[in-house]
C-alpha positions as CSV (number, residue, x, y, z in Angstrom):
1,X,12.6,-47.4,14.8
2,X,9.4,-47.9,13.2
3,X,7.9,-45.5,11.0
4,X,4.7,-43.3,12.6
5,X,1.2,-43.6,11.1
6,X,-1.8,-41.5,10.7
7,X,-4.6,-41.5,7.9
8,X,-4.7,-38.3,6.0
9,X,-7.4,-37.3,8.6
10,X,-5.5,-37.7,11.6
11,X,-2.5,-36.0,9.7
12,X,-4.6,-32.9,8.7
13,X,-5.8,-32.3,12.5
14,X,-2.2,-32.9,13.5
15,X,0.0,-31.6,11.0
16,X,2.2,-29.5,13.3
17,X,2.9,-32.8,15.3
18,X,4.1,-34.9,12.5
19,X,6.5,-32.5,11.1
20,X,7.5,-32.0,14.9
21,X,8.0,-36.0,14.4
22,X,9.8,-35.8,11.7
23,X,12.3,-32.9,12.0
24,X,12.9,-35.5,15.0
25,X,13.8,-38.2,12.8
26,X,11.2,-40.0,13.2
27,X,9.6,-41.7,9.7
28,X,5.8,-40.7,9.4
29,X,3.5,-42.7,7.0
30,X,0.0,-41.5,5.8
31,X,-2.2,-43.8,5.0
32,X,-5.4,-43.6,3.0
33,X,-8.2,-46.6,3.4
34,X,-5.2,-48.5,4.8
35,X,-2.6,-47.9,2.4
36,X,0.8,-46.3,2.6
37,X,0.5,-43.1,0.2
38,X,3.0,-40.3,1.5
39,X,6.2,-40.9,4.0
40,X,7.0,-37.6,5.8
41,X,11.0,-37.6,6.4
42,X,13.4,-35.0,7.7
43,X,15.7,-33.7,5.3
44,X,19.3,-34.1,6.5
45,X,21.6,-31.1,5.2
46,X,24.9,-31.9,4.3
47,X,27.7,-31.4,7.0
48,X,29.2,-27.6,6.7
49,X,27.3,-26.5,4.3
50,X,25.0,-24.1,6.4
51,X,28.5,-22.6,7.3
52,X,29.6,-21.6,3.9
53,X,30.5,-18.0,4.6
54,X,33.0,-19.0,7.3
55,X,34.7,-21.9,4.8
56,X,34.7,-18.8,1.8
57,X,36.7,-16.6,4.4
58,X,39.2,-19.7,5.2
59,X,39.7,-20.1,1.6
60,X,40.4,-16.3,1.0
61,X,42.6,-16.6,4.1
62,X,44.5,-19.3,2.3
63,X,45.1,-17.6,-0.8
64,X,46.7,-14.7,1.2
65,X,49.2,-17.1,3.0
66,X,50.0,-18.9,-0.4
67,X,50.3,-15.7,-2.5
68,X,53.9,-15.1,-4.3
69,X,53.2,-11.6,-5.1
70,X,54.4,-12.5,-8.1
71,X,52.4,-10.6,-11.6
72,X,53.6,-12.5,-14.9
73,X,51.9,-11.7,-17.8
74,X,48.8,-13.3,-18.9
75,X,48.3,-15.3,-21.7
76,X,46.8,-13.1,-23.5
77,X,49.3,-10.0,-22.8
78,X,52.1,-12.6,-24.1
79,X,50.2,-13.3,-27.3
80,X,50.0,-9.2,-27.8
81,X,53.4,-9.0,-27.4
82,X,54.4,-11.9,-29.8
83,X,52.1,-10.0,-32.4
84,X,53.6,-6.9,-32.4
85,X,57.1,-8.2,-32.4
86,X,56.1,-10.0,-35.7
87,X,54.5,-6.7,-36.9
C-alpha cells in the first residue's frame, strides 16, 4: 500500500486524521517544499504483552502445581552449620 502524503501544512490542519491513518496502518509521509522529512507509522505492540497480569497469574499457577513442598536448607543455612561444626 502506498504511503500517505501531506506537507507539514496540510498535516497541522489535519493532524487528528493522519494519526487516525496511521493507527490504521497506513504509512503517512510529511513533506516539506517536496521532500520527505517525517514518516508517521503505527507502533505495533508485541503479541501478549498488554496481557501481562493474566500470564504473571499462569506462572504463579504453575509454580503451585510444580511445588514439592519440600524446605531443604539454603546455602547459606548449610555454610552456618559447617561453621559451627568446625567451631
Amino acid at each position: 500500500m502506498p504511503a500517505m502524503t501531506a506537507t507539514i501544512e496540510q498535516a497541522q490542519a489535519n493532524w487528528a486524521h493522519l494519526i487516525a491513518l496511521a493507527q490504521g496502518g497506513e504509512d503517512v509521509v510529511i513533506t516539506s517544499e517536496g521532500r520527505a522529512i517525517v514518516r508517521l507509522t503505527a507502533i505495533v505492540s508485541k503479541p501478549g504483552s498488554s496481557n501481562r497480569q493474566a500470564w504473571l497469574a499462569k506462572l504463579a499457577r504453575l509454580r503451585e502445581l510444580t511445588a514439592t513442598g519440600k524446605t531443604d536448607p539454603t546455602t547459606e543455612e548449610t555454610l552456618d552449620d559447617l561453621r559451627s561444626e568446625r567451631g
